[in-house]
C-alpha positions in Angstrom: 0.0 0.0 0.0 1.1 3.7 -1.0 -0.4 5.4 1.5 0.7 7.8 4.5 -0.8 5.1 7.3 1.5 2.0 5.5 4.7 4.5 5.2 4.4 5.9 8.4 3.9 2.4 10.5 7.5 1.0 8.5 9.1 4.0 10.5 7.9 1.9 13.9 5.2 5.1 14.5 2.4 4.4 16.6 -0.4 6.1 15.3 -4.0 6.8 16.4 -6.6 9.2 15.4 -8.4 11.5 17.1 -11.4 13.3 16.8 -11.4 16.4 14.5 -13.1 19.6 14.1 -13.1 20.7 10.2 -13.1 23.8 9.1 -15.0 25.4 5.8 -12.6 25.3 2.7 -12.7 28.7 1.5 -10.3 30.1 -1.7 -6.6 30.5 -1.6 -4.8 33.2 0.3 -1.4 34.7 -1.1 2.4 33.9 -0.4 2.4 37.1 2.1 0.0 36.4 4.5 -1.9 38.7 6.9 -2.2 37.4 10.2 -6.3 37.4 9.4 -6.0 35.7 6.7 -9.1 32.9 5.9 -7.5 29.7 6.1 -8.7 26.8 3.7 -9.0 24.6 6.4 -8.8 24.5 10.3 -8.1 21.8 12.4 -8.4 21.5 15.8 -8.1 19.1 18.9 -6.9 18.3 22.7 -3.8 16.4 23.5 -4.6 14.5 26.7 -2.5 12.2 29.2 -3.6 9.4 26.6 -1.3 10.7 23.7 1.6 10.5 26.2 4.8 8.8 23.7 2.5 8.4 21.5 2.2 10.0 17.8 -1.0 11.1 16.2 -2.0 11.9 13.1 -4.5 14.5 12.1 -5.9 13.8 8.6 -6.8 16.8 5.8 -7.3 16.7 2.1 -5.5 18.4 -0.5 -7.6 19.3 -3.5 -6.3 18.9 -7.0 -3.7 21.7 -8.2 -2.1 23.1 -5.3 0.9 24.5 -6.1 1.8 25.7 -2.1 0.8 24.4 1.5 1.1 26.3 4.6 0.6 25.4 8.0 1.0 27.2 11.0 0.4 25.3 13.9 -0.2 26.4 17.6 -1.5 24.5 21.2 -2.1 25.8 24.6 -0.7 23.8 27.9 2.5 25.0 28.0 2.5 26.1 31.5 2.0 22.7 32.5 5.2 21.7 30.4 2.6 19.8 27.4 5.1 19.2 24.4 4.0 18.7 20.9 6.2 18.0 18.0 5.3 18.3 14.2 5.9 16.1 11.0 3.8 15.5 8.2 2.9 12.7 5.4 1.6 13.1 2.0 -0.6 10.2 0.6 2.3 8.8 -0.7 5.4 9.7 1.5 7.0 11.3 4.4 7.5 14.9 4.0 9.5 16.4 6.8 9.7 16.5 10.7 10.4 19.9 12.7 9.7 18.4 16.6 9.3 21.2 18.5 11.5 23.6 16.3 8.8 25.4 14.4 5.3 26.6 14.9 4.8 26.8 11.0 5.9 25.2 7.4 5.2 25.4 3.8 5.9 22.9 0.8 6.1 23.6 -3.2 7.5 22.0 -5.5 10.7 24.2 -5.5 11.5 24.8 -2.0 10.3 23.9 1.9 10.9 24.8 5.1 14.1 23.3 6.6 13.1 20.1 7.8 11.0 19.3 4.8 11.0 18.1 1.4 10.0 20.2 -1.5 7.9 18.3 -4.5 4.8 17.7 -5.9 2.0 18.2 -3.6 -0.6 15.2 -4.2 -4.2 15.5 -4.2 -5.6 13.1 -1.3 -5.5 12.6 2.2 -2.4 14.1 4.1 -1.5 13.8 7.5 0.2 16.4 10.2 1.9 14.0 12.9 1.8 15.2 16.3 4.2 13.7 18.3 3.8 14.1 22.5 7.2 13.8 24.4 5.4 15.5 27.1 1.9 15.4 29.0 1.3 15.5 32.4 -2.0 13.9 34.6 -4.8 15.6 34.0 -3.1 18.3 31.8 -5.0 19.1 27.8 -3.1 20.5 25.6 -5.7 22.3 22.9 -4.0 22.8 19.7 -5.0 24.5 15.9 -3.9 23.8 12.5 -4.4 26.9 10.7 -4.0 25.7 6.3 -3.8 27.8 3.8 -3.0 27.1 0.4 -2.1 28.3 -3.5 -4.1 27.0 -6.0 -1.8 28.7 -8.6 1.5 29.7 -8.7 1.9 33.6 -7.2 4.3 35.8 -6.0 6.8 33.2 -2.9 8.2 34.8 0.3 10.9 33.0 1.5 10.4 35.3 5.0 7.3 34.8 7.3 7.1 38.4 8.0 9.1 41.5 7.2 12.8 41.8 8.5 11.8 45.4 8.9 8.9 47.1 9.4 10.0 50.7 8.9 8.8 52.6 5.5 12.4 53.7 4.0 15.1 53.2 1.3 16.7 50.3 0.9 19.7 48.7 -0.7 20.4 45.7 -2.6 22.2 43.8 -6.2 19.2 42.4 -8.5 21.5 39.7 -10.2 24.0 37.2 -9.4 25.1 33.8 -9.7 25.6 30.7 -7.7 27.0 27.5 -8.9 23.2 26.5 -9.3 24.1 27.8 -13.0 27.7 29.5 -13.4 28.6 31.2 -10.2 32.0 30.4 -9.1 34.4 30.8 -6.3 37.4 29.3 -4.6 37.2 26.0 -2.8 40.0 25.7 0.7 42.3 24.4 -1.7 42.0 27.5 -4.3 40.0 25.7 -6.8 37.8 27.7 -8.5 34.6 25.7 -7.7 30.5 25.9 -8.5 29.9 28.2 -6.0 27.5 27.5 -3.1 23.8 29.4 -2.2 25.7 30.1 1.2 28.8 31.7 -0.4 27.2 34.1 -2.6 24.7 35.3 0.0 27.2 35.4 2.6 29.3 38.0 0.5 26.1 39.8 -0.1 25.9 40.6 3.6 29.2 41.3 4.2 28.5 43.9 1.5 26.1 45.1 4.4 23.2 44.7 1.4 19.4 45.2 2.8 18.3 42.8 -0.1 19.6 40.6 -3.1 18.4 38.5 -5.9 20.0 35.5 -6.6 19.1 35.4 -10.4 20.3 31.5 -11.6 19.9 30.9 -15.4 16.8 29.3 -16.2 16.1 27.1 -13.3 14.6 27.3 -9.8 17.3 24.9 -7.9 18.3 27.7 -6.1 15.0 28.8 -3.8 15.1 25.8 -1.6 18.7 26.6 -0.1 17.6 30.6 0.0 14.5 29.6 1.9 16.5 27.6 4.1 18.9 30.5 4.6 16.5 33.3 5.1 16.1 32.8 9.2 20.1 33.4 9.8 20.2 36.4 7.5 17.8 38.1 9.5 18.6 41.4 8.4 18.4 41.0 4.3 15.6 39.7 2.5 16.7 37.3 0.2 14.3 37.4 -3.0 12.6 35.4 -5.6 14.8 35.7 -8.8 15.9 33.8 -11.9 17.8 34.5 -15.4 15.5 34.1 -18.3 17.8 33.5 -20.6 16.8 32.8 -24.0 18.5 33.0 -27.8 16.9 36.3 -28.2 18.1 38.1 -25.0 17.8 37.8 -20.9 15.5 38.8 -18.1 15.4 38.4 -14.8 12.2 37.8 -13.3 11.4 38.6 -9.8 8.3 36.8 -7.4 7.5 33.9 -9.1 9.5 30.0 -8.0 7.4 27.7 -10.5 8.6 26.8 -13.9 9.1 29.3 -16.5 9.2 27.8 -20.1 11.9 29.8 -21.3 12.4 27.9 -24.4 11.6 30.3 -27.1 12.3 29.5 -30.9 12.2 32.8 -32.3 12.8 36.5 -31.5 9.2 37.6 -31.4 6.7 38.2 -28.3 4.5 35.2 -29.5 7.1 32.7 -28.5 7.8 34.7 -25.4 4.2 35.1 -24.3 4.3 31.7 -22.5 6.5 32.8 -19.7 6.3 36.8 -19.8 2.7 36.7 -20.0 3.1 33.7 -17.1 5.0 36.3 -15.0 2.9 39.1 -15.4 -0.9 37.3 -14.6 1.2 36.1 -11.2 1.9 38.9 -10.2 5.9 39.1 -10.1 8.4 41.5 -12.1 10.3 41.3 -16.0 13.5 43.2 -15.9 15.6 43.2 -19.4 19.5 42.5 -18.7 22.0 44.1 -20.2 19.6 44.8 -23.4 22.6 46.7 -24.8 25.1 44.1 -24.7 25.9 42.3 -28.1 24.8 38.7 -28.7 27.0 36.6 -30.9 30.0 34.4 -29.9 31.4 37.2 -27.6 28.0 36.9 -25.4 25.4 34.3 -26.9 22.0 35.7 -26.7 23.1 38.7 -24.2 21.5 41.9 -25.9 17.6 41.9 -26.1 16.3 41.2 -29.8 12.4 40.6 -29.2 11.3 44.4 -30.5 7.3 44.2 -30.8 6.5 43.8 -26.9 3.2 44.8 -26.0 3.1 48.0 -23.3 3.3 46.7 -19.9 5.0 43.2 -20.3 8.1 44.6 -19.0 8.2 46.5 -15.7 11.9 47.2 -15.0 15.2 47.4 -17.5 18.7 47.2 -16.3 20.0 50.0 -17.4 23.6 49.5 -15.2 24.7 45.9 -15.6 28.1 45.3 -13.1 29.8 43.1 -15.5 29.6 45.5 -18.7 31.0 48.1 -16.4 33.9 46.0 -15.9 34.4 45.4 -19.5 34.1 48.8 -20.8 35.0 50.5 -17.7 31.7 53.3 -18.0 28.5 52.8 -16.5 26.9 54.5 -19.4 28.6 53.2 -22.0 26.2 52.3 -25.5 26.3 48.4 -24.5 24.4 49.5 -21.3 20.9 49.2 -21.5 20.0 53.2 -21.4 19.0 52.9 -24.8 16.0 50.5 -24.8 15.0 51.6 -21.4 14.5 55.2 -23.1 13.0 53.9 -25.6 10.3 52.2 -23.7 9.8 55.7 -21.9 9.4 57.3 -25.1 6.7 55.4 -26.0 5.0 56.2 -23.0 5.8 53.3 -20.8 6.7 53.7 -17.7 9.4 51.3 -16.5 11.8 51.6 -13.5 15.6 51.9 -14.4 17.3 49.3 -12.3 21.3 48.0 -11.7 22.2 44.7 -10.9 26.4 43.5 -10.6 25.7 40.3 -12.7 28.4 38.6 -10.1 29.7 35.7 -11.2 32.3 35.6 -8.5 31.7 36.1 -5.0 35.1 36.8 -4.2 35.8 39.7 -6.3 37.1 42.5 -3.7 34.3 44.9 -3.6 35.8 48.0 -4.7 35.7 46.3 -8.2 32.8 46.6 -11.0 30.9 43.3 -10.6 31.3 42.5 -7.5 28.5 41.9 -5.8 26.7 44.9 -4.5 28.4 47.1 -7.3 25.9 48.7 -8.2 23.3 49.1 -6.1 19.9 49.3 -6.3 17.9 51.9 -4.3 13.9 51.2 -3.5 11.4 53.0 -1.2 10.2 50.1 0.5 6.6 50.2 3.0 8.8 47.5 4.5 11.3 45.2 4.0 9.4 42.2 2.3 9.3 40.7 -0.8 5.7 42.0 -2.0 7.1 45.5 -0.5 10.1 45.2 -3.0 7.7 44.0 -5.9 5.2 47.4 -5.4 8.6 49.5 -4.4 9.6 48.8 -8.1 6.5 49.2 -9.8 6.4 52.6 -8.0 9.1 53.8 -9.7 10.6 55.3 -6.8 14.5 53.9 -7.2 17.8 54.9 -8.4 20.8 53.4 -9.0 24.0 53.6 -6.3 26.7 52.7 -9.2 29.6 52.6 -6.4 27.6 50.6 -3.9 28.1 52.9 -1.3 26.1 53.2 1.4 25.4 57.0 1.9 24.7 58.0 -1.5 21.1 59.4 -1.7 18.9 60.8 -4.8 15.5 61.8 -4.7 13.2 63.8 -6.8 9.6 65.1 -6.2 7.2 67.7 -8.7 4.8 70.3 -7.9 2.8 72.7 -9.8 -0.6 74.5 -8.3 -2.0 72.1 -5.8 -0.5 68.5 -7.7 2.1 67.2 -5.8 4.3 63.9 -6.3 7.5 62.3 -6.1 10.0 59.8 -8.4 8.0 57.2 -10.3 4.9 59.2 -9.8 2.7 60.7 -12.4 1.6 64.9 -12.6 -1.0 66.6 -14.3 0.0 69.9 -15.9 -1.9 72.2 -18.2 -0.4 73.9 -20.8 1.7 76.8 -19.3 1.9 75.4 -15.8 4.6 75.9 -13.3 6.4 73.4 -12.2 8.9 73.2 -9.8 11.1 70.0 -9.6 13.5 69.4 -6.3 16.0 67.6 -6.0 17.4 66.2 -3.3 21.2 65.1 -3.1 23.0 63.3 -0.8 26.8 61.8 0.0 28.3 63.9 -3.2 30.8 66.6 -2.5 30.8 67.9 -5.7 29.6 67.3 -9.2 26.1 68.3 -11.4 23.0 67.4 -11.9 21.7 66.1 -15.9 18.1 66.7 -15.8 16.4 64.7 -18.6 13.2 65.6 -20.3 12.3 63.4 -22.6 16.2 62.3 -22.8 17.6 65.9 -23.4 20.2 66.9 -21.0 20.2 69.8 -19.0 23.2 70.2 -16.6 23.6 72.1 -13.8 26.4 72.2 -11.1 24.8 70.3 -8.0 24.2 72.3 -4.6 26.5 71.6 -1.4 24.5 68.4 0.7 21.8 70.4 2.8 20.4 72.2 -0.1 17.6 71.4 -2.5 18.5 71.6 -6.4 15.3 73.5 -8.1 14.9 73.4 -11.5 11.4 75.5 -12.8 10.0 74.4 -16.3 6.8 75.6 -18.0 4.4 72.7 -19.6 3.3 72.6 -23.3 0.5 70.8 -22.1 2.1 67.6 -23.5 3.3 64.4 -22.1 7.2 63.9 -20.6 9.3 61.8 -18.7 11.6 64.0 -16.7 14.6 62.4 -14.5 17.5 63.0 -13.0 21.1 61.5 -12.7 24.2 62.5 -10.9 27.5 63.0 -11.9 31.0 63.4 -10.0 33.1 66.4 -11.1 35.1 64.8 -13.6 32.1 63.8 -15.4 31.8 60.0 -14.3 28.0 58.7 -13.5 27.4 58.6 -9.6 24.0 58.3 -9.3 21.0 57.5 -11.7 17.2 58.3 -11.1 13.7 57.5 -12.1 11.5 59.9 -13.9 8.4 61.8 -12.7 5.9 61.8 -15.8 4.1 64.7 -16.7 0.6 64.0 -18.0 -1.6 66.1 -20.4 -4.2 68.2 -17.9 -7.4 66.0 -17.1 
């Protein structure tokens, strides 16, 4: 028999059942959970003197086409010393045993809590094992299984709850490598080796990073270890990410863990529909990598070469890729992607500029281009949280850190009459308006200011730290994208913003 009873009793459990209270299915709740969410269902029971070295298993059922399972699991009696451990069975086979460790897990197919096995997720009748190392005489112990679960793939947090809870900007490096595709670094002997999870995201916090993306090519090997790794890096949210990478260019995704099908036979939207489209209707992020690079022998499939994307597949470009600013020295060079990213603004898109290092090495010393953290991207966060990061970059409220550093600030806000709003953001202006722009600059001694509207460059020396940099412009009445980047005094890019968009009056 293939069954959770038959596989449990070879492990020399003893099992009973006990009576159960089941709650009402009700739909799916998402990845990032409020604490009220609606469970699908609820179990409930009392351990008693009975139960005493003995295991129990509480039966559910999983419907068909689950793609996540989350449990979090809480009893009362404590005060009298009750003990309950956890495990759990699918119909099929054991999936994982935390004892007393945890109070919650979840299961996918790509990654689990520690202690459990990711993998399919069966229809049928699973089992949570309680196992009771401790009751005293006379002593109950009620306890609730609050489950929840996906019945399509969404947006994964690899953190419970956010590892901050302050509104703010934060820091981070949207792509790198492990050796889960071709990541290296050195082993004890000086080998260069596939690099592990642990390595890369070790470096990343010694970088004293606020998040990262670990953006493998094509697969989703990597979110098990990142999940298992998010608890002991307590203070940077390790996110969602993969490398797209296709004949016809990259792009890293961010949110989504399930399968992508990234194998596309031609350099049209059609063929890419299945995974872009796949992304967008789950709610995650498309970021184009280095679109300016060539493709060829020298970097097969690197630039981006699939022109006729409908508006709004793409939501973020990286217009500062690490490893081309090795290459060519220049963080603006033409084989950055400034060029497409303009281009989609043009059009009247409105996509966030973005940097990633594109590491490949986590021991390169940091005060080199590529290494991990170099550059840096800059988000207004509600919180540090992976659904905070997803809205913080459809916001628009970013800019790029191309040293890394940690003190370098730009910001940029709009006014005119009683319309108000800041990077990212979108203003209303008749035709002959006034309208003020300020920006704000911070951690740069000296250097200027290129103001962009609609990609024409207007410099200006930028003011001493302390004061605001105010540029007044009168509206046609038409539509722009104005932004703003920062320069150091010999010319070389520092700092590089979002645009506010300027919108015909209502």
């Amino acid at each position: 028999m293939r069954n959770g009873i038959a596989s449990l009793a070879a492990l020399g459990f003893i099992l009973s059942l006990a009576p159960l209270a089941w709650g009402k299915p009700t739909e799916p709740v998402p990845q990032e959970m409020p604490k009220d969410a609606v469970p699908y269902r609820t179990l409930t029971g009392t351990i008693t003197r009975s139960d005493y070295e003995h295991y129990r298993q509480v039966p559910f059922d999983l419907p068909q086409g689950v793609t996540r399972v989350t449990i979090r699991f809480s009893y009362g009696g404590k005060d009298q010393k009750s003990v309950i451990d956890l495990g759990l069975a699918d119909p099929e086979r054991f999936r994982g045993w935390s004892g007393g460790s945890r109070d919650r897990m979840t299961l996918s197919i790509e990654d689990a809590t520690p202690g459990y096995l990711p993998g399919p997720l069966p229809a049928g009748r699973w089992n949570l094992i309680l196992g009771v190392p401790n009751v005293r005489e006379g002593a109950e112990a009620p306890f609730e299984a609050r489950i929840f679960i996906d019945r399509a793939p969404a947006v994964t947090a690899f953190e419970d709850d956010p590892l901050n809870d302050a509104p703010g900007w934060y820091r981070g490096d949207l792509h790198m490598h492990s050796g889960n595709s071709d990541g290296k670094c050195a082993s004890q002997k000086g080998e260069k080796v596939s690099c592990p999870v642990y390595r890369t995201v070790e470096a990343a916090a010694a970088r004293g990073l606020d998040f990262i993306a670990l953006t493998d090519h094509n697969t989703t090997a990597h979110f098990d270890a990142l999940r298992g790794l998010q608890g002991a890096f307590d203070k940077m949210l390790l996110l969602p990410g993969r490398e797209v990478t296709t004949f016809f260019g990259h792009s890293n995704v961010f949110g989504p863990t399930d399968f992508l099908d990234f194998r596309t036979l031609s350099p049209t939207y059609g063929e890419s529909a299945k995974w872009m489209d796949a992304v967008k209707k789950e709610g995650g992020i498309v970021s184009l990598n280095h679109a300016g690079a060539p493709s060829g022998e020298i970097c097969m499939g690197c630039g981006w070469r699939i022109a006729d994307l409908p508006p709004g597949t793409v939501q973020a470009v990286e217009v500062v890729n690490g490893g081309t600013m090795a290459e060519t020295g220049s963080a603006d060079s033409p084989l950055q992607g400034f060029g497409l990213w303009r281009k989609l603004l043009d059009s009247g898109q409105h996509v966030t500029a973005i940097g990633g290092s594109d590491n490949h090495n986590a021991d390169i010393p940091a005060v080199r281009p590529g290494a991990i953290g170099t550059p840096t991207t800059v988000v207004y966060m509600r919180n540090l949280s992976t659904q905070a990061f997803i809205d913080g970059i459809r916001s628009g409220r970013a800019f790029i850190d191309i040293d890394g550093t940690r003190d370098r600030m730009l910001d940029i806000w709009a006014e005119s009459e009683n319309n108000k709003t800041t990077m990212g953001g979108t203003l209303f202006a008749c035709r002959g308006a006034s309208v003020k722009f300020v920006m704000s600059v911070k951690g740069v001694s000296t250097g200027t200011i290129d103001l962009l509207i609609d990609g024409e460059k207007h410099q200006f020396p930028a003011n001493p730290e302390g004061r605001e940099n105010v540029f007044d412009w009168e509206s046609d009445g038409a539509r722009h994208w104005i932004s703003a980047n920062v320069r150091a005094h010999d010319g070389r890019l520092l700092l590089v913003g979002n645009p506010i968009y300027i919108d015909v009056c209502p």
